[in-house]
Chimera marker file (.cmm) of the C-alpha trace (Angstrom):
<marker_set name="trace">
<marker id="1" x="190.124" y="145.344" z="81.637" r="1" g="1" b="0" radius="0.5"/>
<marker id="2" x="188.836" y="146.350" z="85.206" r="1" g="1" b="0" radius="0.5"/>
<marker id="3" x="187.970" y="144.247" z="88.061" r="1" g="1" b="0" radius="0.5"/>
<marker id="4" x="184.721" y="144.409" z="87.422" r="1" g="1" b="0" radius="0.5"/>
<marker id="5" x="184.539" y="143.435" z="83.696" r="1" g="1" b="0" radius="0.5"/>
<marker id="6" x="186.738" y="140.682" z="84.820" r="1" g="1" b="0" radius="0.5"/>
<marker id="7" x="184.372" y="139.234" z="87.205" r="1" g="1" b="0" radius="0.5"/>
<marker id="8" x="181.441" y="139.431" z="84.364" r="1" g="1" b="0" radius="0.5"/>
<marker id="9" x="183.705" y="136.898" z="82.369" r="1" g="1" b="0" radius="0.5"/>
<marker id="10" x="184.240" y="135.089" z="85.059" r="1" g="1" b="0" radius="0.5"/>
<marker id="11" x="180.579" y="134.241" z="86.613" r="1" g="1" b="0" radius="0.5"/>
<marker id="12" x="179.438" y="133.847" z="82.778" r="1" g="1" b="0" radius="0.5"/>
<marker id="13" x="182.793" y="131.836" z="82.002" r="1" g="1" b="0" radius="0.5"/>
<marker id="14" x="181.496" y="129.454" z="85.267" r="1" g="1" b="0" radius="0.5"/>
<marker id="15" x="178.298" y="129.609" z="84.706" r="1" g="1" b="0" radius="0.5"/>
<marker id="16" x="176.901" y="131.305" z="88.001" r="1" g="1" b="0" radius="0.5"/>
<marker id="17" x="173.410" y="131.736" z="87.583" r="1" g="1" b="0" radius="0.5"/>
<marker id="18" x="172.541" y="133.692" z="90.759" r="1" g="1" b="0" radius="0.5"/>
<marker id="19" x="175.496" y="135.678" z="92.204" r="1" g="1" b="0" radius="0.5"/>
<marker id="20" x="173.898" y="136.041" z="95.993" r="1" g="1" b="0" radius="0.5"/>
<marker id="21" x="174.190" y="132.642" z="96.507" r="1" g="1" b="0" radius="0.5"/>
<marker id="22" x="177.635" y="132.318" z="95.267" r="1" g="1" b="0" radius="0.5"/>
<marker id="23" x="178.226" y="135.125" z="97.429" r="1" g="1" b="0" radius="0.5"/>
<marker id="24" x="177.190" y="133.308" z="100.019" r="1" g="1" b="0" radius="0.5"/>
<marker id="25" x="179.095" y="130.175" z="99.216" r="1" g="1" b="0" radius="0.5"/>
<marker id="26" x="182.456" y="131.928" z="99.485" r="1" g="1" b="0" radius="0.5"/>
<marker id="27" x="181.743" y="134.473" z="102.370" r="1" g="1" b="0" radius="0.5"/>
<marker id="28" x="181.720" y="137.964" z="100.809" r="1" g="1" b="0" radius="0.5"/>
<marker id="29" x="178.716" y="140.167" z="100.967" r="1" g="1" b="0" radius="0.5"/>
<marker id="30" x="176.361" y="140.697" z="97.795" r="1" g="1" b="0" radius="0.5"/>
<marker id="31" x="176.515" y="144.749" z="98.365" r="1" g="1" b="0" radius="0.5"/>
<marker id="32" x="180.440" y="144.365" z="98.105" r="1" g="1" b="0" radius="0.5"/>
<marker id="33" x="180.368" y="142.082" z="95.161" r="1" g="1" b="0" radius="0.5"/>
<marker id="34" x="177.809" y="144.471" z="93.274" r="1" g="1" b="0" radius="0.5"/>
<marker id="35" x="180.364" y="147.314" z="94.267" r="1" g="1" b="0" radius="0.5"/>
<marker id="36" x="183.281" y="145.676" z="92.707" r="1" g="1" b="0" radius="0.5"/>
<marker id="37" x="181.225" y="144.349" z="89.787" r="1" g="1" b="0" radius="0.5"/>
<marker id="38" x="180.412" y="147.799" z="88.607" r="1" g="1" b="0" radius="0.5"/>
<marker id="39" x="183.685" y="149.442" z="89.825" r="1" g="1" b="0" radius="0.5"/>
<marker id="40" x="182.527" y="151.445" z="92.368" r="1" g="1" b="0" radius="0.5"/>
<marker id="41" x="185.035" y="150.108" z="95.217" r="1" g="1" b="0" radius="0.5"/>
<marker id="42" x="187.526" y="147.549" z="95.128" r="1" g="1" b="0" radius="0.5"/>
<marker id="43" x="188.030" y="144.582" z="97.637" r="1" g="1" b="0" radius="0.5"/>
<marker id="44" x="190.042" y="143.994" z="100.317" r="1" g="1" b="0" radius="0.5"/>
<marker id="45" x="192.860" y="141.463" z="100.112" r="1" g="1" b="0" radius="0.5"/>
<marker id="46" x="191.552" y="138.919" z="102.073" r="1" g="1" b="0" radius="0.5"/>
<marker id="47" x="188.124" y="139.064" z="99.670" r="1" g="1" b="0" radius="0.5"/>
<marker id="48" x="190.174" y="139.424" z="96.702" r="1" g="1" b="0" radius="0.5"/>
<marker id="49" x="192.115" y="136.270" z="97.551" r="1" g="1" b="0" radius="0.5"/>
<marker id="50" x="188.361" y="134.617" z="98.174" r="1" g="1" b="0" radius="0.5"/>
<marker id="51" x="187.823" y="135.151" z="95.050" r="1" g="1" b="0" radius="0.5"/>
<marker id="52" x="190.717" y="134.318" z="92.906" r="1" g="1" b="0" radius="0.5"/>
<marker id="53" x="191.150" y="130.825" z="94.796" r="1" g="1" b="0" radius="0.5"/>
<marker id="54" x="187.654" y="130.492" z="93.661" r="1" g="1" b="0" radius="0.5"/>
<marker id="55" x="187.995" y="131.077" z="90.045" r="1" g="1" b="0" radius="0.5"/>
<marker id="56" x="191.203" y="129.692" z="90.592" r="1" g="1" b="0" radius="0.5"/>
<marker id="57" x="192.918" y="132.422" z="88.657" r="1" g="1" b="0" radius="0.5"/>
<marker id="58" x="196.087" y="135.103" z="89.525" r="1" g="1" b="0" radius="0.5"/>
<marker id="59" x="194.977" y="138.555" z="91.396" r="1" g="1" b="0" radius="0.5"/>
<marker id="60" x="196.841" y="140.104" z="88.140" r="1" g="1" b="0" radius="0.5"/>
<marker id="61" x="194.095" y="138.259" z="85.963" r="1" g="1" b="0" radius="0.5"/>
<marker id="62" x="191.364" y="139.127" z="88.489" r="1" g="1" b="0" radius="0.5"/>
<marker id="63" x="191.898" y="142.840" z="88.151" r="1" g="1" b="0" radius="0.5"/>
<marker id="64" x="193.023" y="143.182" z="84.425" r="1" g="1" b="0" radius="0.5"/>
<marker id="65" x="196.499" y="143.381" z="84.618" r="1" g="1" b="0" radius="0.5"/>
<marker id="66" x="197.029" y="139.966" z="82.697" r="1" g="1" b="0" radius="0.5"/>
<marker id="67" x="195.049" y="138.561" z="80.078" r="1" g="1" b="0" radius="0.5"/>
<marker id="68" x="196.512" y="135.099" z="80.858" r="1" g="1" b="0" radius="0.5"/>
<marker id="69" x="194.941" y="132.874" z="83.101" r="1" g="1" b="0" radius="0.5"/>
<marker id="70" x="196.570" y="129.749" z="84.245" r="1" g="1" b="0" radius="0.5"/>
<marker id="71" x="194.931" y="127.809" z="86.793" r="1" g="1" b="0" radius="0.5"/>
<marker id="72" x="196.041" y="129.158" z="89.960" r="1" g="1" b="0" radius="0.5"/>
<marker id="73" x="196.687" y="126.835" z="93.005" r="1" g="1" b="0" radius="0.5"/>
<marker id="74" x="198.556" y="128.859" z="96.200" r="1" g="1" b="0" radius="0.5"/>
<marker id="75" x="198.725" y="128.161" z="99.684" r="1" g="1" b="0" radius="0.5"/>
<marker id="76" x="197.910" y="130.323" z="102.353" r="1" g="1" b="0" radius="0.5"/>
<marker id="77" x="200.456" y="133.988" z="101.188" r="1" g="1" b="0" radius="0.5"/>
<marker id="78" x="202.214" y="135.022" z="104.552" r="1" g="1" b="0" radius="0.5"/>
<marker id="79" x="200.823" y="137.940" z="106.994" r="1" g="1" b="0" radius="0.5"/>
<marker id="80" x="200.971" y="141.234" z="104.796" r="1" g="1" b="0" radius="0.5"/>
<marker id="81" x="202.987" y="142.762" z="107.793" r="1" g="1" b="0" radius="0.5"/>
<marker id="82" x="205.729" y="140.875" z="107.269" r="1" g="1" b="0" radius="0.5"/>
<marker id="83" x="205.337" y="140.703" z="103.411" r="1" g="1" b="0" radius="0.5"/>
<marker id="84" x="205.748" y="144.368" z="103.078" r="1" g="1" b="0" radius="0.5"/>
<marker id="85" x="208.560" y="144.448" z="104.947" r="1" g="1" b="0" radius="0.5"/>
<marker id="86" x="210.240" y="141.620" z="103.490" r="1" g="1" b="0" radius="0.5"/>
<marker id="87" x="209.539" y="144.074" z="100.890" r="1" g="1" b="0" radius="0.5"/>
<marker id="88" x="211.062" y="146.953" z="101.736" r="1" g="1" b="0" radius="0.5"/>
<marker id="89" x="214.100" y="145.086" z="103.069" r="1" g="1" b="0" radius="0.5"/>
<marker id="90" x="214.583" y="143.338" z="99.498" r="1" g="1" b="0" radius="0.5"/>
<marker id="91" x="214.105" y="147.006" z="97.798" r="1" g="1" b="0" radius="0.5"/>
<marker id="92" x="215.920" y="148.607" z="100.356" r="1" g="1" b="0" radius="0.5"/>
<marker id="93" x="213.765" y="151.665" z="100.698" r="1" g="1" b="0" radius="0.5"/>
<marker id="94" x="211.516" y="152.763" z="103.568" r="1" g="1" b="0" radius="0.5"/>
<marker id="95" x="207.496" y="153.606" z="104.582" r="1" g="1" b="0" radius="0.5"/>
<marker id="96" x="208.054" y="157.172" z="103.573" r="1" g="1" b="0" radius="0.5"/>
<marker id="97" x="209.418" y="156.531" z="100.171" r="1" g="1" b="0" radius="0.5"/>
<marker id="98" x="206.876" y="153.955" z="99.493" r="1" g="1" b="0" radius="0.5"/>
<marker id="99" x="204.554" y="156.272" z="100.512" r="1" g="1" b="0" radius="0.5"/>
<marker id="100" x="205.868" y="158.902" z="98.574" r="1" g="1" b="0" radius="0.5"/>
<marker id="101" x="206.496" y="156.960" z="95.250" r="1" g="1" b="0" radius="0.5"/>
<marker id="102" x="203.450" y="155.159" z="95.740" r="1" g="1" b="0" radius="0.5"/>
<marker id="103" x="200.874" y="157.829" z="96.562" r="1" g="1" b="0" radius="0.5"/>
<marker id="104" x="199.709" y="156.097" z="99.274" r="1" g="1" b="0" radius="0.5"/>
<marker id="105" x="198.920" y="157.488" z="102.865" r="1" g="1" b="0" radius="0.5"/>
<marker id="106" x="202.352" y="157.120" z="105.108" r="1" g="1" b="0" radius="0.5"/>
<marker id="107" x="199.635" y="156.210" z="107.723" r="1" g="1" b="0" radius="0.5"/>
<marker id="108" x="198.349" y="153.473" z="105.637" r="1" g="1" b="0" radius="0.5"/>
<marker id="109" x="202.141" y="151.455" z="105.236" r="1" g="1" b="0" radius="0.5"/>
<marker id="110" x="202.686" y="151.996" z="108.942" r="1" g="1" b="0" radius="0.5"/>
<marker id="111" x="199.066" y="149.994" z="109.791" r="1" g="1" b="0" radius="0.5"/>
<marker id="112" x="200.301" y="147.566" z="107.619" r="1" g="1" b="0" radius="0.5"/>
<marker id="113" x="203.439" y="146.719" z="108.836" r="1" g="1" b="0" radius="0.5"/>
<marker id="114" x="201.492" y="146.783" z="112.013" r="1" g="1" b="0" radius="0.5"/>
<marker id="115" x="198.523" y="144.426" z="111.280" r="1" g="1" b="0" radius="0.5"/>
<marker id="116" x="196.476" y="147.164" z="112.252" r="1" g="1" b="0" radius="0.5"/>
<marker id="117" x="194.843" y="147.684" z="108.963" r="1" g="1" b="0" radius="0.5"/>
<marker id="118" x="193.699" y="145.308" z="105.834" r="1" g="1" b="0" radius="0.5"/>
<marker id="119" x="195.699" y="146.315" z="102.086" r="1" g="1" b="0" radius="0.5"/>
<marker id="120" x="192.832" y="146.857" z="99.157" r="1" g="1" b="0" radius="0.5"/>
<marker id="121" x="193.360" y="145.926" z="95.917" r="1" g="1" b="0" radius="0.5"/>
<marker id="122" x="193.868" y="149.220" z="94.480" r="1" g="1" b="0" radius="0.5"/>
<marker id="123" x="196.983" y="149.948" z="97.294" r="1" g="1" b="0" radius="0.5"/>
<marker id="124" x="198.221" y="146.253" z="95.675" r="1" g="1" b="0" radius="0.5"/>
<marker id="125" x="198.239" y="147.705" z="92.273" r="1" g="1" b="0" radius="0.5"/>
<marker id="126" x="199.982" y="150.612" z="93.311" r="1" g="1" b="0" radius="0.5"/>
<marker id="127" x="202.817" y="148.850" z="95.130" r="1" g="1" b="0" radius="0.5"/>
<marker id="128" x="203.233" y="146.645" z="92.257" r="1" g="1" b="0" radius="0.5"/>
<marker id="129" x="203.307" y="148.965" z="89.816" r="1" g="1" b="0" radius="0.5"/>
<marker id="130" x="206.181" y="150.525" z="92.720" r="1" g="1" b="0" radius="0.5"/>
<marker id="131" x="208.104" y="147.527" z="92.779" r="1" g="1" b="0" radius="0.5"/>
<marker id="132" x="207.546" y="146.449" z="89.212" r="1" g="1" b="0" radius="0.5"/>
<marker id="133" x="206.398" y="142.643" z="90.368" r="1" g="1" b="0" radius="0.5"/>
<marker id="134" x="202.892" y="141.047" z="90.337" r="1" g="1" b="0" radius="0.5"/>
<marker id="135" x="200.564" y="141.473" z="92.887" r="1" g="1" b="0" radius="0.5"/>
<marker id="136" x="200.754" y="137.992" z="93.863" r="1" g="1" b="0" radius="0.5"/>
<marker id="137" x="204.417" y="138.472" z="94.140" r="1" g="1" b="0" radius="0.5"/>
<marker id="138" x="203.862" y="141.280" z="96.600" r="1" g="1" b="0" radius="0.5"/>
<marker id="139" x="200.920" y="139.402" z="98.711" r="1" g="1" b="0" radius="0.5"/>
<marker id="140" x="203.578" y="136.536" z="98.641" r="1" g="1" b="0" radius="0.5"/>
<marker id="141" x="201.773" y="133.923" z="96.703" r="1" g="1" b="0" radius="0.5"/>
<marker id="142" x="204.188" y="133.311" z="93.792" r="1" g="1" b="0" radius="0.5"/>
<marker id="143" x="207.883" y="133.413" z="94.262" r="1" g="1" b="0" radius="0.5"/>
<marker id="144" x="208.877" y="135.541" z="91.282" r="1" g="1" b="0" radius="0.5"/>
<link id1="1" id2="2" r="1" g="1" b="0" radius="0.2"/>
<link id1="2" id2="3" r="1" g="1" b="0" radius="0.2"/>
<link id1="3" id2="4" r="1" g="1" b="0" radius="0.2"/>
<link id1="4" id2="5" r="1" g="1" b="0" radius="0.2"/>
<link id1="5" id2="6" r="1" g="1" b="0" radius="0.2"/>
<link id1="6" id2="7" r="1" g="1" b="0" radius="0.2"/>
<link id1="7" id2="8" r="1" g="1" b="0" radius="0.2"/>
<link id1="8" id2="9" r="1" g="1" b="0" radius="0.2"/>
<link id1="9" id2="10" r="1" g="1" b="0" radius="0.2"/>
<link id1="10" id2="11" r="1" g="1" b="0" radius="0.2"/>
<link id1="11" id2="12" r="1" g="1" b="0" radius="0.2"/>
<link id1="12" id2="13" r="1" g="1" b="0" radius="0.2"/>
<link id1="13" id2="14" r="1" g="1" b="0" radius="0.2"/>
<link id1="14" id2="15" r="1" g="1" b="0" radius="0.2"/>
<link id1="15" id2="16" r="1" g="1" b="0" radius="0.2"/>
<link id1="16" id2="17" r="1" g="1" b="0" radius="0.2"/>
<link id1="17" id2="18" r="1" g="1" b="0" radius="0.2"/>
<link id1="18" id2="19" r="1" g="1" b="0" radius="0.2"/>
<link id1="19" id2="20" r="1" g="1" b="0" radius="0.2"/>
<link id1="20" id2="21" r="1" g="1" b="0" radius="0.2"/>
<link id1="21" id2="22" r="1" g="1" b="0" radius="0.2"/>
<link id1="22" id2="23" r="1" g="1" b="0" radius="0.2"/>
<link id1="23" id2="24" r="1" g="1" b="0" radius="0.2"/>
<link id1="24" id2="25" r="1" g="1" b="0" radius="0.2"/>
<link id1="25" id2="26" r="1" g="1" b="0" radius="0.2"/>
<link id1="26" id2="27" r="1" g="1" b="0" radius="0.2"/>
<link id1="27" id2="28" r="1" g="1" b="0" radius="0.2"/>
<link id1="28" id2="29" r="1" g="1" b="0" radius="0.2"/>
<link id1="29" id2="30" r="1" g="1" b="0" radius="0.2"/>
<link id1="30" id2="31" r="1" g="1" b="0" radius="0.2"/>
<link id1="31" id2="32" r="1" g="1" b="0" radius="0.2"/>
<link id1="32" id2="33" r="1" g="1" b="0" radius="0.2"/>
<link id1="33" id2="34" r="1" g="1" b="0" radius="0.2"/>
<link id1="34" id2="35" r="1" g="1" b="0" radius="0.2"/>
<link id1="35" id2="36" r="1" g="1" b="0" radius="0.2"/>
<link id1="36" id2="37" r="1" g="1" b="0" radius="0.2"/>
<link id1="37" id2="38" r="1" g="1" b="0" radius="0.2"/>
<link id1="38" id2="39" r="1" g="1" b="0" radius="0.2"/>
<link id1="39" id2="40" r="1" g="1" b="0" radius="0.2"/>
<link id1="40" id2="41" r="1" g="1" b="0" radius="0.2"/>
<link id1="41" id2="42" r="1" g="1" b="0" radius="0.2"/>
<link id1="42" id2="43" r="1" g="1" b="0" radius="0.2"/>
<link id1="43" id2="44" r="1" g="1" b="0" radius="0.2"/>
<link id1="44" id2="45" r="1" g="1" b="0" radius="0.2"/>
<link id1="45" id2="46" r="1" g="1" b="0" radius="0.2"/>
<link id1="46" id2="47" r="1" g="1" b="0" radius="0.2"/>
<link id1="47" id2="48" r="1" g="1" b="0" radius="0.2"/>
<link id1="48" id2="49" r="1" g="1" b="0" radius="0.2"/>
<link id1="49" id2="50" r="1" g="1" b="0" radius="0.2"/>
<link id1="50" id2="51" r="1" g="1" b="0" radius="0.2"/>
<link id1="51" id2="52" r="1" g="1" b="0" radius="0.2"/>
<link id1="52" id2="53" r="1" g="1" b="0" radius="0.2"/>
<link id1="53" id2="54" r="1" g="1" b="0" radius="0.2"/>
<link id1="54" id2="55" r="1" g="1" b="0" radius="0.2"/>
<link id1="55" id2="56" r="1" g="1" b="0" radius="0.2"/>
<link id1="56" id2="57" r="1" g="1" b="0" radius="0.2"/>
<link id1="57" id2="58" r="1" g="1" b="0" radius="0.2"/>
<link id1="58" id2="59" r="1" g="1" b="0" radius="0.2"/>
<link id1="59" id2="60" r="1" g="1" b="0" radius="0.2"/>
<link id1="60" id2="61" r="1" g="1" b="0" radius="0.2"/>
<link id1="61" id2="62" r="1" g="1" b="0" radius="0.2"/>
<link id1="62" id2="63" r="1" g="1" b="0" radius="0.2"/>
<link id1="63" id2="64" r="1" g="1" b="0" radius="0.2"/>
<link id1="64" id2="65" r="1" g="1" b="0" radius="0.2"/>
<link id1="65" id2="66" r="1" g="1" b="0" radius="0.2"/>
<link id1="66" id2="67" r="1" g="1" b="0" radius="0.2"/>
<link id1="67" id2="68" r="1" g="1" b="0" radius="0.2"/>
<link id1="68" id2="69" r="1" g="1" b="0" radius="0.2"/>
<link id1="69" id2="70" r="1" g="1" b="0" radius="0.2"/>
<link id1="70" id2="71" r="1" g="1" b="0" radius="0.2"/>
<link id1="71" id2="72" r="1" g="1" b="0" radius="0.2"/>
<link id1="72" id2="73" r="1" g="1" b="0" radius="0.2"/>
<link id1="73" id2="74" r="1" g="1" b="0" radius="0.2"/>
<link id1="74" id2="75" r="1" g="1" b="0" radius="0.2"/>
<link id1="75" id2="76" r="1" g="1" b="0" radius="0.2"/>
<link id1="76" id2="77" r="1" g="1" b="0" radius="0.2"/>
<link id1="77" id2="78" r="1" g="1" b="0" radius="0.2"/>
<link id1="78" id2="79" r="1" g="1" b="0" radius="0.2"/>
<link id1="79" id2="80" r="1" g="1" b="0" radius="0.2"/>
<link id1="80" id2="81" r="1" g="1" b="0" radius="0.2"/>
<link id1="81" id2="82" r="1" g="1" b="0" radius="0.2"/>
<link id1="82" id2="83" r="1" g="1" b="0" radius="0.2"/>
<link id1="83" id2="84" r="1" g="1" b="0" radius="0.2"/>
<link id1="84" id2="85" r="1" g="1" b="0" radius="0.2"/>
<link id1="85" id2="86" r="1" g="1" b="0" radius="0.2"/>
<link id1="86" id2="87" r="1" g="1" b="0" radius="0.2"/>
<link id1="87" id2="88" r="1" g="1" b="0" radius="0.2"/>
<link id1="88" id2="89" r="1" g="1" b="0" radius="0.2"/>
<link id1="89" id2="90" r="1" g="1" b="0" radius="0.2"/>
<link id1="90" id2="91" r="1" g="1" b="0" radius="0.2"/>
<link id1="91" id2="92" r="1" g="1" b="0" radius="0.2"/>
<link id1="92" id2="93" r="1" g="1" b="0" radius="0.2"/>
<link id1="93" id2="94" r="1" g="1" b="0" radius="0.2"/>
<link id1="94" id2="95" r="1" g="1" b="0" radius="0.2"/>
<link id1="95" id2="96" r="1" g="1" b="0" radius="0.2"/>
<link id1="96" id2="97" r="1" g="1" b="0" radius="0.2"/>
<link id1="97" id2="98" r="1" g="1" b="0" radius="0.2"/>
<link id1="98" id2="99" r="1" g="1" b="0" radius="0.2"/>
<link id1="99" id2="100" r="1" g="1" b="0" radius="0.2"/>
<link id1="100" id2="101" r="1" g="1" b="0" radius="0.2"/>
<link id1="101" id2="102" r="1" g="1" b="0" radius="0.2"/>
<link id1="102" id2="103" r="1" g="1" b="0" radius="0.2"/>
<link id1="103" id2="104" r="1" g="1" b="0" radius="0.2"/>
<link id1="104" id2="105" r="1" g="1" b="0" radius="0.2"/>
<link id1="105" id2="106" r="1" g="1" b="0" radius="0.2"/>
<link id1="106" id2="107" r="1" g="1" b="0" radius="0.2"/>
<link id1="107" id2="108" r="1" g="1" b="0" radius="0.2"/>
<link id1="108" id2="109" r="1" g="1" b="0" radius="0.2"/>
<link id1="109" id2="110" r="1" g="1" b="0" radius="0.2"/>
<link id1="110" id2="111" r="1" g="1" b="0" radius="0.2"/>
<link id1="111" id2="112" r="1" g="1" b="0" radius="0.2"/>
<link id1="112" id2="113" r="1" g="1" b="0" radius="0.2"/>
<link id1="113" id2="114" r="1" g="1" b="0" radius="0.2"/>
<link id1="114" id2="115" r="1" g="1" b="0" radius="0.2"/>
<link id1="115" id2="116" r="1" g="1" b="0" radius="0.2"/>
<link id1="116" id2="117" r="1" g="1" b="0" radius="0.2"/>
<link id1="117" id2="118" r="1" g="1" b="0" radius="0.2"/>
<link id1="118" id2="119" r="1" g="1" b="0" radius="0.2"/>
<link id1="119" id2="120" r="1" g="1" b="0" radius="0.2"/>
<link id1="120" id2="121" r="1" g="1" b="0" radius="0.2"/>
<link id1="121" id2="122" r="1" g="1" b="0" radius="0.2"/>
<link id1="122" id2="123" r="1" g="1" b="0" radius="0.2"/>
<link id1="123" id2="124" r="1" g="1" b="0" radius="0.2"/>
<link id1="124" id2="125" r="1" g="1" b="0" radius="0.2"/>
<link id1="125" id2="126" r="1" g="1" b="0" radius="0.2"/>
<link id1="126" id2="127" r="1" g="1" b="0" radius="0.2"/>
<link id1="127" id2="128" r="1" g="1" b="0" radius="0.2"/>
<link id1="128" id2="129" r="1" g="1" b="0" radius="0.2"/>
<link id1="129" id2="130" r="1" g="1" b="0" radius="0.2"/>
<link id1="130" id2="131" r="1" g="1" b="0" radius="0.2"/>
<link id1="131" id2="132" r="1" g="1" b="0" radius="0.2"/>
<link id1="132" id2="133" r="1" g="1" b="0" radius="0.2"/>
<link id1="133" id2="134" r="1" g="1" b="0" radius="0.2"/>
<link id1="134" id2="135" r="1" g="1" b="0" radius="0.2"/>
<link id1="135" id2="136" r="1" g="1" b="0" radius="0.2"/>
<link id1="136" id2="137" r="1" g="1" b="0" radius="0.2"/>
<link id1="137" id2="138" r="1" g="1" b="0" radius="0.2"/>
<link id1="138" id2="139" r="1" g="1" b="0" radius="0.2"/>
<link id1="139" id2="140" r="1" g="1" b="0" radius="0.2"/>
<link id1="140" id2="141" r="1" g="1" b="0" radius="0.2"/>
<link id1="141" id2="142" r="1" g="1" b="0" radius="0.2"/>
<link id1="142" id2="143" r="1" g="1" b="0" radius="0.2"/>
<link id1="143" id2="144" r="1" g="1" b="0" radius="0.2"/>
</marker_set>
């Protein structure tokens, strides 16, 4: 399932009847939320997380990589600069190699590490799939 099927479930599953205003209500913009309902872009982490504490569901679930959804309740995760180094540190490998075994832009790990530059959800999924942990594990909203 892609993100975008996902979040047809989910605004029929909570019965939103018009999605600008629930835009609205949460503080992403409707062009972005038509983008990532029909899969042409996918969000950033901080709108991602907007909308999983709303439909109070895992990123995993949001984005198809779990079919179960368990009411979701996390705190605020930690800065993703020190996440992905807490990261590295734990998987004792470096920005090239997770660039490298990633196939993400070396540039793009060293803004993050820096603050300089905001993760997508699609980098998430490929660090993940990298680390072989959920996404929320790697934003640092669950523990294992």
């Amino acid at each position: 399932m892609t993100l975008g099927e996902r979040l047809k479930e989910l605004v029929k599953e909570y019965r939103i009847k018009r999605v600008e205003d629930f835009c609205k209500s949460i503080g992403v913009g409707r062009t972005d939320f038509y983008r990532w309902w029909s899969d042409t872009t996918m969000p950033s982490l901080s709108n991602a997380l907007k909308l999983a504490d709303t439909f109070f569901c895992s990123l995993d679930y949001l984005v198809g990589r779990t079919d179960s959804n368990n009411a979701f309740y996390f705190e605020e995760p930690p800065a993703f600069s020190a996440r992905i180094k807490a990261l590295m540190e734990q998987f004792k490998t470096n920005p090239h190699r997770v660039s490298v075994q990633a196939g993400i832009a070396r540039a793009s790990v060293y803004e993050w590490m820096q603050d300089r530059a905001e993760i997508t959800l699609d980098s998430l999924i490929k660090l993940s799939d990298l680390f072989g942990c959920s996404i929320d594990y790697i934003v640092g909203r669950e523990t294992q």
